[in-house]
VOGU-3710 file (C-alpha; in Angstrom, 3 decimals, decimal comma):
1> xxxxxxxxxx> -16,426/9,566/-8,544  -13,178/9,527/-10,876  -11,553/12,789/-10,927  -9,115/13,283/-13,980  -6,802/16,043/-14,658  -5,603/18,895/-12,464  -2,110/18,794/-10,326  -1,739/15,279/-9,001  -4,838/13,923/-9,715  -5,012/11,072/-11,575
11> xxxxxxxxxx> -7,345/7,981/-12,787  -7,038/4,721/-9,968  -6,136/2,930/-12,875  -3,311/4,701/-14,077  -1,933/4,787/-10,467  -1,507/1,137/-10,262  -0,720/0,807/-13,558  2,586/3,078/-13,308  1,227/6,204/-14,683  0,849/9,404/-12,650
21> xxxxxxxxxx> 4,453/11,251/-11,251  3,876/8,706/-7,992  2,529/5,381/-10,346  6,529/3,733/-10,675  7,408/4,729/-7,527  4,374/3,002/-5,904  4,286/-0,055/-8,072  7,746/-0,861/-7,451  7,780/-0,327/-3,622  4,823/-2,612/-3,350
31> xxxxxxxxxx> 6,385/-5,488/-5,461  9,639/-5,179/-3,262  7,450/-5,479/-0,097  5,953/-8,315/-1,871  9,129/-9,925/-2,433  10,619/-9,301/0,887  7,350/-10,617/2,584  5,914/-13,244/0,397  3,736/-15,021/3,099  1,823/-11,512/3,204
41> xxxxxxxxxx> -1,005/-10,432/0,922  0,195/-6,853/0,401  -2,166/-4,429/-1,631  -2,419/-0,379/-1,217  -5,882/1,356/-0,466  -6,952/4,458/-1,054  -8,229/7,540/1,028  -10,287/9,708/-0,535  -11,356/13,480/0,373  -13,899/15,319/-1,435
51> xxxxxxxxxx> -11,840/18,635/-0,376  -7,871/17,373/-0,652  -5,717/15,331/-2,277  -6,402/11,331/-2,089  -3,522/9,624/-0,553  -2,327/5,796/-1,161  -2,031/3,622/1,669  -0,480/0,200/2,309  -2,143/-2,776/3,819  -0,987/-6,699/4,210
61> xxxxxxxxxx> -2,984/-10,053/5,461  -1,651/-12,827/6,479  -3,851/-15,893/9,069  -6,382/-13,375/9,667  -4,423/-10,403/10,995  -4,338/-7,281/9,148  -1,700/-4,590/9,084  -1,840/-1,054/7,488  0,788/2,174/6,783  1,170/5,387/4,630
71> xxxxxxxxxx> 4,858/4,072/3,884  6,506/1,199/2,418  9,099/1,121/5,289  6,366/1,653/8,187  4,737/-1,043/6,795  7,387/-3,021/6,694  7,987/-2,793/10,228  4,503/-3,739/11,207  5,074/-6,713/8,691  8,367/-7,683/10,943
81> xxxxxxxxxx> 6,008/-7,106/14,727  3,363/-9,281/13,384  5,907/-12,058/12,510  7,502/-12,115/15,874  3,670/-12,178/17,220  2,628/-15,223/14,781  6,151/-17,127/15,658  5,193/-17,070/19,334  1,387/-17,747/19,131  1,742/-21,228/18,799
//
C-alpha cells in the first residue's frame, strides 16, 4: 500500500526521484557511493512498518556477495571489507 501525505511520508517514487525533505539527500549519497565503488551494484531498499515510519536502506552486489547498511558511510565500509575479501579469494 502507498501511503501519501502526513509528516514524512511520502510516495516511493518521489523518494528516488529527489522529492520528499530526505529525496536529494538520498539520491546524491547513493550516486557518490556509486561513483566511489563502480564495480558494485548499489541500490537502496525499503523497510516498511504498518505502525512507524518506513526507513531507506542501502544494499550493493558485486560476484555474488551481497552487502547491506542504514548509512551511506556504513555501507561504505562493508563495500571496502568485501574488497579486501574478493582480492584475497583468488
Amino acid at each position: 500500500m502507498l501511503r501519501l501525505g502526513g509528516r514524512g511520508r511520502f510516495p516511493l517514487g518521489g523518494m528516488h526521484a529527489g522529492g520528499g525533505p530526505e529525496g536529494g539527500a538520498a539520491v546524491s549519497e547513493v550516486a557518490k557511493l556509486r561513483k566511489d565503488h563502480p564495480h558494485w551494484r548499489i541500490d537502496t531498499v525499503w523497510a516498511c512498518a504498518g505502525s512507524g515510519p518506513d526507513r531507506r536502506g542501502l544494499r550493493a552486489s558485486r560476484a555474488g556477495v551481497t552487502v547491506r547498511a542504514w548509512t551511506g558511510p556504513a555501507l561504505a565500509r562493508r563495500i571496502a571489507e568485501e574488497n579486501r575479501r574478493l582480492a584475497t579469494r583468488n
